[in-house]
C-alpha positions in Angstrom: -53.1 -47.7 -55.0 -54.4 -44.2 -54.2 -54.2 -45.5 -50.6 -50.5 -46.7 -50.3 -49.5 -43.5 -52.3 -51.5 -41.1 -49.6 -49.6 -43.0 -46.5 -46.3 -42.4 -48.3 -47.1 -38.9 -48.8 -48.1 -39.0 -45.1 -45.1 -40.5 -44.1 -43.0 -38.4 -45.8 -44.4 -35.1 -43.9 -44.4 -37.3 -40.8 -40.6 -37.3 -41.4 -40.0 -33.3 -42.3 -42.0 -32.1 -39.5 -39.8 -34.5 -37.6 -36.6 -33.3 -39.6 -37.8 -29.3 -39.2 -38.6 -29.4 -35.9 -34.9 -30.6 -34.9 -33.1 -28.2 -37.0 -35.3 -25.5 -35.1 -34.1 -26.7 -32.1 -30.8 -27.5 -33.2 -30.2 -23.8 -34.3 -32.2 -22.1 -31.5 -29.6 -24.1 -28.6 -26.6 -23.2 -31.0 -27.8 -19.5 -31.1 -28.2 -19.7 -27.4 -25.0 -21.7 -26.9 -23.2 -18.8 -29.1 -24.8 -16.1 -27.5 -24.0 -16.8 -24.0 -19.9 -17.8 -24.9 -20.6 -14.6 -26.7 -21.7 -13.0 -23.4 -19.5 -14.4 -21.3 -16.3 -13.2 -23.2 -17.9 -9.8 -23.1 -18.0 -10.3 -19.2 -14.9 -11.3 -18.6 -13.4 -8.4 -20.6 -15.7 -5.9 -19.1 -15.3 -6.7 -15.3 -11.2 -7.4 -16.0 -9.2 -4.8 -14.2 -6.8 -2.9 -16.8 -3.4 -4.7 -16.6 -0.7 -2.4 -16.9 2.6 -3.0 -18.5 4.9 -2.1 -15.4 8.2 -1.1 -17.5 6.2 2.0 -18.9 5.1 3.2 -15.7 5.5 7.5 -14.7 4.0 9.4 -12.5 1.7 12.5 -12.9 1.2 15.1 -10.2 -2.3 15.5 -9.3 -1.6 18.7 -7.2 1.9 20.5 -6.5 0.3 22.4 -3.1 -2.8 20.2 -1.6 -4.5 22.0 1.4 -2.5 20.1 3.6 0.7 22.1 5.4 3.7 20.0 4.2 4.8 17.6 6.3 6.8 13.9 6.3 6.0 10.8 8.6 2.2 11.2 8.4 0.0 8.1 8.9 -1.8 7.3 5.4 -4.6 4.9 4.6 -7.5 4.3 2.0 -10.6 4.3 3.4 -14.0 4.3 2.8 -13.2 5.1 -1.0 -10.8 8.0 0.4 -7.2 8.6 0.9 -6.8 10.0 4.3 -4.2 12.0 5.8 -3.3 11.9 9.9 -0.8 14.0 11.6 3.4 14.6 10.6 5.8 16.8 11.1 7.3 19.8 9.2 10.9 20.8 10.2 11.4 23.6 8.0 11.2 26.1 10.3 13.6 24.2 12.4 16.3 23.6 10.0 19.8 24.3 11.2 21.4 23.2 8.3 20.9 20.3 6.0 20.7 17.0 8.0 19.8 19.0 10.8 16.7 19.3 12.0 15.6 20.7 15.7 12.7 18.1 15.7 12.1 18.6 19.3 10.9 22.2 18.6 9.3 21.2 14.8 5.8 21.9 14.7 4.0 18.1 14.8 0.2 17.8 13.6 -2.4 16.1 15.1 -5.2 17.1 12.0 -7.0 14.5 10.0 -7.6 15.4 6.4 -9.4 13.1 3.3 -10.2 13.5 -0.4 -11.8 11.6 -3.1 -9.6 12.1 -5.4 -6.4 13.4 -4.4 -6.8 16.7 -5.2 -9.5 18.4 -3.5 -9.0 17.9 0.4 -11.2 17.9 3.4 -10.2 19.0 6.7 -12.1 16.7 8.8 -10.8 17.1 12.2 -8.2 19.6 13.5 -7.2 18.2 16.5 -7.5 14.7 17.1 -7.4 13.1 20.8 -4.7 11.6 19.9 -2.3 14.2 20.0 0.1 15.7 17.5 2.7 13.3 16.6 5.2 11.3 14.0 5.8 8.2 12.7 2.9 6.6 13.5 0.8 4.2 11.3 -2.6 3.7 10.7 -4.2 0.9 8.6 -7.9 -0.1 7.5 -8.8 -3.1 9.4 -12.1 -4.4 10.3 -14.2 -1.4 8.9 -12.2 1.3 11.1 -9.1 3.2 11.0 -6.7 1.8 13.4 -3.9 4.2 14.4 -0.9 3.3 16.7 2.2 4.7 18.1 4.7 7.6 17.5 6.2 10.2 19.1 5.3 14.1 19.5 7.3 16.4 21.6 4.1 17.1 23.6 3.1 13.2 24.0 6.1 11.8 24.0 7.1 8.5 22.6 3.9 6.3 22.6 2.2 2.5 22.3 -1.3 3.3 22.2 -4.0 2.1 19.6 -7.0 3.8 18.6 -9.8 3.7 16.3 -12.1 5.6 14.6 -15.5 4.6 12.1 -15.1 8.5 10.0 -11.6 9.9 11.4 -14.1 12.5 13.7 -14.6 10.3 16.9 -11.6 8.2 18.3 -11.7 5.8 20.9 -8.8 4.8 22.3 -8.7 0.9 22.4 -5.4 0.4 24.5 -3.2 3.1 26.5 -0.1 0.6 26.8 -0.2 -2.1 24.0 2.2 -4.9 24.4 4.9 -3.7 22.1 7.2 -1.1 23.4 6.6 2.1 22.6 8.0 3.5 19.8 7.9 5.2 16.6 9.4 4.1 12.5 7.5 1.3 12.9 5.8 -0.7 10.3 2.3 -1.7 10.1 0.3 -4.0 8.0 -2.9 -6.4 7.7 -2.2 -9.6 6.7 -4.3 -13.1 7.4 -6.4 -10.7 8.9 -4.7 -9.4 11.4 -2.5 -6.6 12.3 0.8 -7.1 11.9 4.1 -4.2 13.6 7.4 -4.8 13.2 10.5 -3.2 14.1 11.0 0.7 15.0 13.2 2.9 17.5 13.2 4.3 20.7 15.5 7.5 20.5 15.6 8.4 24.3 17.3 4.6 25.0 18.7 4.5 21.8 17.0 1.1 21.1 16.2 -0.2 18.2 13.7 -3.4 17.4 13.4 -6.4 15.4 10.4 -7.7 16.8 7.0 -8.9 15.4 3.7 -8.6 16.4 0.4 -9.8 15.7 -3.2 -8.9 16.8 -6.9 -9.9 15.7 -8.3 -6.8 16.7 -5.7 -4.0 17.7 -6.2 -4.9 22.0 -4.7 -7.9 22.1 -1.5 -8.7 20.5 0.4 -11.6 20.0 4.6 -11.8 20.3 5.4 -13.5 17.3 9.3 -12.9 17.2 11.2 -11.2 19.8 14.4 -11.3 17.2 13.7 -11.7 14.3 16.3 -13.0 11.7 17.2 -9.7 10.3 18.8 -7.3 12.0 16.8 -4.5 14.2 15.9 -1.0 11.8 13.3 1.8 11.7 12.2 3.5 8.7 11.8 -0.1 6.7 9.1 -0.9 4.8 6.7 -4.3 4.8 4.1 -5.6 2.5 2.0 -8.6 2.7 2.2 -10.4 -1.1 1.7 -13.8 -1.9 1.0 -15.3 1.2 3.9 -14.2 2.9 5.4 -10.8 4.8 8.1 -9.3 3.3 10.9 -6.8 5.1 13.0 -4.8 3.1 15.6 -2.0 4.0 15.3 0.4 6.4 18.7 2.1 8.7 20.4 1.6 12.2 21.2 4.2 14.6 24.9 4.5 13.1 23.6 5.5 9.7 23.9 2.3 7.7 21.2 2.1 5.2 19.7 -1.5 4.4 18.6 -3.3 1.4 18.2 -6.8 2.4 15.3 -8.8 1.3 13.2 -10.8 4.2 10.2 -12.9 3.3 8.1 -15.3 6.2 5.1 -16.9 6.1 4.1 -17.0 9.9 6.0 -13.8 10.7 7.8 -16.0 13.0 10.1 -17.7 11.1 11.6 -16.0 8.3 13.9 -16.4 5.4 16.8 -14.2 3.7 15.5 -13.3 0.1 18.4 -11.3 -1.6 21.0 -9.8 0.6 22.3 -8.1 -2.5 19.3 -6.8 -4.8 19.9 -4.4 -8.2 18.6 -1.6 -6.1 20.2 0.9 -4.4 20.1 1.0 -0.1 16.8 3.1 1.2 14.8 3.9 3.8 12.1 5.9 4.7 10.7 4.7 1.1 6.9 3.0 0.6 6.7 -1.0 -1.0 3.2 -1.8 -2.4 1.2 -4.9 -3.5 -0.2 -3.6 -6.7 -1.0 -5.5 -10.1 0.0 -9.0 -8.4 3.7 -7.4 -7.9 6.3 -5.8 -4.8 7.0 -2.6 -5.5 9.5 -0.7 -4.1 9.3 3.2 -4.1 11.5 6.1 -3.9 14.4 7.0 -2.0 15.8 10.3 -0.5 19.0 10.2 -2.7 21.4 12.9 -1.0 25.0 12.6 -0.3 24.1 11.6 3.4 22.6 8.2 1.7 24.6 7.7 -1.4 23.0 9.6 -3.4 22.0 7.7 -6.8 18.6 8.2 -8.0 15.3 8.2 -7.1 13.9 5.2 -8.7 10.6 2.3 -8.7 11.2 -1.9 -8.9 9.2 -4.0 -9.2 9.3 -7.9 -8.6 6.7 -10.9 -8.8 8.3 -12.8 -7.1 10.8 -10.9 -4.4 14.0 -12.3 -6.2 13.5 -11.2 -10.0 13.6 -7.5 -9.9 13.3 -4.6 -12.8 13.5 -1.3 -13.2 10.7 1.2 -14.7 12.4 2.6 -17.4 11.4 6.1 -16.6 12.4 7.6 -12.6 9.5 9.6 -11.2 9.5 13.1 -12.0 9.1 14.0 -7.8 11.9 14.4 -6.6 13.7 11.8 -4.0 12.2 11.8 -0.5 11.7 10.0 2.9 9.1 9.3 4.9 6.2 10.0 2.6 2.5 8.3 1.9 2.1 5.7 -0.3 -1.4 3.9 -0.8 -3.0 2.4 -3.6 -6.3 3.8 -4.6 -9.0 3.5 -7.6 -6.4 1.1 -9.2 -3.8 3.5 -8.9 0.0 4.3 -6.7 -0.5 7.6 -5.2 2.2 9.2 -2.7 2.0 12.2 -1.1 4.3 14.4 0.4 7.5 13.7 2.3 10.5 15.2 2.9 12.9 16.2 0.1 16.5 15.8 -1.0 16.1 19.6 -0.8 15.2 19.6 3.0 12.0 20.4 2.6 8.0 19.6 3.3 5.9 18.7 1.1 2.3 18.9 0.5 2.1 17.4 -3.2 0.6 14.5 -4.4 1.2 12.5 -7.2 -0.3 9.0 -8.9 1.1 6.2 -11.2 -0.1 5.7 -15.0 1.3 3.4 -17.4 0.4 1.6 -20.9 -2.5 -1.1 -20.3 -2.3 -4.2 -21.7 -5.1 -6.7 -22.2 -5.5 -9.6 -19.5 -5.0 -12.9 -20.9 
């Protein structure tokens, strides 16, 4: 008797050890389990970038006079966690009267500047070998600076390409690129390549609709000699959702464009919107920023209807909307627009008051959480 009762007691420890020993492990690998979802939503919200809500957005001024002279159709890029700053021209010393400008005779720049944030500014080279000149552009592609074409009236009108690892040393990859020369040209990477469309040629009073391509700024590639809308300067282009996208820009009759392009080879492309709730521009910037087009500023004088000075924005290039607040800068062509430490800077430009500026300014809006 005393026997059977000792292998039931026996037994019955066998069994809560048994019993104990799984709830430990049963608890530990929830704890664990918790922990790490625990963890992980921590993650996510920690490495999220701050979404902003785009209606709300304004602008602040980061500095009314940078070190800078003022100056429109400079060549702007971020770099190297800097915004740099390349050449221009300031015609207010060759003002004749509003809408006329003695450009020939304006003092051009040929200085490279860069900050680290916006506000405090480093002249880093004087006078670049690449001569003073406008309406160039420069992008950052494959770990350099790559600047191309322009005109200056020491220069003249130019297709060159060159490069540069920290905006001191240039080399100067092509002379005579493919394209004709020209300047209010646009520039963009995209697929990883460089991409130039359009532009003018004042001295043959030419303008282009054409689209190139090139895999590392030497060779390029003909993509369109015409493309389907109509040839402009002073347009802007933005690669955003696996496709190029045109938008505005003028003739040399004065029209002013607002027509919405979109292509996915650069080659074939597609008429968006030849009607859009905005108002005609050129000489403005369009951004891909926070997984959306936006299209910024406009030099709203009589000259090009006036209106306001106003920022879209679209997801998908055929829904657009308005921030509910116009920038406090005042309208402008031919300014810099990048995006930098999660942020739409632009900087200077010239005004609907005809003149230079040297000021630069960056976006802030309400943030809201990221689903």
């Amino acid at each position: 008797m005393k026997k059977r009762l000792l292998a039931q007691v026996i037994l019955f420890l066998f069994f809560l050890t048994v019993i104990i020993i799984i709830g430990v492990i049963f608890l530990y690998n929830y704890k664990k389990i918790n922990n790490k979802e625990i963890t992980e939503k921590t993650k996510e919200i920690l490495i999220s970038e701050p979404v902003i809500n785009p209606s709300t957005l304004i602008w602040e001024q980061i500095t009314p006079s940078a070190l800078f002279e003022g100056r429109d159709s400079q060549a702007v890029v971020v770099y190297k966690n800097k915004i740099w700053l390349m050449g221009g021209v300031n015609g207010s010393t060759r003002l004749i009267y509003p809408g006329n400008v003695d450009y020939g005779n304006a003092p051009h720049f040929n200085d490279v500047w860069s900050s680290e944030d916006g506000v405090n500014w480093q002249l880093v080279l004087n006078k670049a070998p690449w001569g003073k000149r406008r309406s160039m552009q420069a992008v950052n592609f494959k770990g350099k600076i790559f600047l191309m074409g322009g005109w200056g009236p020491e220069i003249g009108l130019k297709n060159d390409v060159w490069s540069s690892e920290d905006g001191i040393k240039w080399k100067l990859e092509t002379s005579s690129a493919r394209w004709e020369s020209r300047e209010g040209h646009q520039v963009v990477v995209y697929k990883n390549k460089i991409w130039l469309m359009g532009g003018v040629k004042y001295n043959s009073h030419k303008l282009f609709n054409d689209v190139w391509s090139s895999e590392d700024g030497v060779n390029w590639k003909k993509e369109a000699d015409n493309a389907f809308w109509s040839p402009r300067w002073d347009h802007a282009i933005v690669g955003f959702n696996n496709k190029l996208w045109v938008i505005g820009g003028m003739d040399l009759k004065g029209n002013v464009y607002k027509d919405i392009w979109s292509s996915e080879d650069g080659a074939n492309w597609f008429l968006v919107d030849d009607n859009p709730p905005f108002l005609s521009r050129q000489g403005f910037a369009m951004l891909d920023y926070q997984n959306k087009i936006w299209v910024i500023g406009r030099l709203n004088t009589s000259e090009y209807g006036n209106g306001t000075n106003d920022i879209w924005y679209s997801k998908d290039g055929v829904i657009w909307e308005k921030t509910k607040e116009d920038p406090l800068w005042t309208g402008r062509e031919d300014f810099g627009a990048v995006i930098f430490k999660n942020k739409m800077w632009i900087l200077g430009g010239m005004d609907k008051n005809w003149e230079w500026k040297n000021d630069v300014w960056r976006s802030k809006s309400d943030i809201v959480l990221k689903k």
